[in-house]
N, C-alpha and C positions, 0 to 999 in steps of 0.2 A: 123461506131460505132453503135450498135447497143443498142436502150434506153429503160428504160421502164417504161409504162405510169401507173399511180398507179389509180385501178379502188375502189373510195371513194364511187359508189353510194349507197353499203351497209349500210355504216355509217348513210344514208338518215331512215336509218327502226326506227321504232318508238321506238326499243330498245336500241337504243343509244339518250340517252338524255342528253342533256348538250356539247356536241362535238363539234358544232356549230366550236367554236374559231380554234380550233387545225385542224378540217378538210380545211377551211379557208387556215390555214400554210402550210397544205400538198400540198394544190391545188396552191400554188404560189411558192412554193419553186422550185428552180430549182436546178437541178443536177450540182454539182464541179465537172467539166470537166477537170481542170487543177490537173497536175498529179505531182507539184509541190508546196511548199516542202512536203518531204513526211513525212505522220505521225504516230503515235502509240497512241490510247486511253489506259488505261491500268487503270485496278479497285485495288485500292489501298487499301481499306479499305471496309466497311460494307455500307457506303455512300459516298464514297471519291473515283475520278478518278484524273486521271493525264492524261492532253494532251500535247503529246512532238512532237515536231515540228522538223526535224534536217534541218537547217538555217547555215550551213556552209560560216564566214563571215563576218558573220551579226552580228552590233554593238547594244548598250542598244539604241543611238541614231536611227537606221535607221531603229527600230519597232514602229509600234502602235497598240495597244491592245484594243477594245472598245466591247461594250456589249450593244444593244440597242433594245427593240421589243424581245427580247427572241434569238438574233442572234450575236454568238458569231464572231466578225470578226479581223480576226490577218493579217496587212499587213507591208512589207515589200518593202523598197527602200534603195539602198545602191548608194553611191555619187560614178561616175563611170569614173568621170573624174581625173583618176591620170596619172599620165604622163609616167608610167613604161613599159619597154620595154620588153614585153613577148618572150619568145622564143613559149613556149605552155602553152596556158591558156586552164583548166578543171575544175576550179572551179564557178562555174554561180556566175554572181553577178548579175544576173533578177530580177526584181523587182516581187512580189506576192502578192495575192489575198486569203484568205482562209477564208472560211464563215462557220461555225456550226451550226444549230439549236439547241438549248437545253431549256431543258421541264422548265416549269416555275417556278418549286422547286427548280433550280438547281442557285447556287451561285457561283460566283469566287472567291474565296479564295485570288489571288493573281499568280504573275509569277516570274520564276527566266532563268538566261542564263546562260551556262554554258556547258561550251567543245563543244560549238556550235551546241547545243539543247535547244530549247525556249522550258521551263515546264508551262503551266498553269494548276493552281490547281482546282481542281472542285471540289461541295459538294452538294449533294440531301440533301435538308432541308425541311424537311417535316413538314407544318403548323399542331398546335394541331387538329383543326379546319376540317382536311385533314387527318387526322390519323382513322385506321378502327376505329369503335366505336358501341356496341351496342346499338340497340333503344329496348328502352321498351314499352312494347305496353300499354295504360291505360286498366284498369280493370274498365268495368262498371257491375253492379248486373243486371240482365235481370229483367227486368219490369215486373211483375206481369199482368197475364192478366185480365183487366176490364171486370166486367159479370155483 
């Protein structure tokens, strides 16, 4: 498998001010290796995503949803002791792991299930505080010069 290493030392320039946190994230976050369940992001609106998950199986019960650190993590366990006699099993009941980063503007809205696609809603909420903004520059009258 071939990886690849993400070269942050630019960030280090003295142009980038304030990045400190997020470079941080970059530098500890590891790569989703597991290639399971598989997903679709998809931009719904103007600040609105949808992340859909297809979880074929998978009850309201044997999700959990949690949001901690800026890291969205969706995992899955399905109770696997039934007693049913397969001729051929194709449907995985594996238990999963699935970890997001998302920016710190970004809210969950909530989730729903259905046709065995777990929807979580997503929203870039953008603080006033964070919104472009001009600055004005004060006006001072140039000082006369003393003679």
């Amino acid at each position: 498998m071939n990886t690849r290493r993400l070269d942050t030392t630019m960030l280090n320039d003295p142009f980038f001010i304030g990045f400190d946190r997020m470079v941080d994230r970059m530098r500890t976050a590891t790569p989703n290796q597991a290639n399971y369940p598989p997903y679709n992001i998809i931009k719904t609106g103007e600040d609105q995503y949808e992340l859909q998950l297809a979880i074929a199986g998978f009850n309201y019960d044997d999700l959990d949803i949690t949001l901690k650190d800026g890291t969205l993590t969706i995992e899955g366990n399905q109770n696997t002791d039934d007693e049913k006699n397969y001729i051929h099993k194709g449907i995985s009941a594996r238990s999963f792991n699935r970890t997001f980063t998302l920016m710190d503007t970004i809210v969950v809205n909530g989730a729903d299930l259905d046709a065995g696609i777990l929807s979580v809603h997503l929203e870039n909420v953008i603080p006033d505080e964070k919104k472009p903004r001009t600055i004005e520059i004060n006006r001072r009258e140039p000082e006369l010069l003393k003679g």
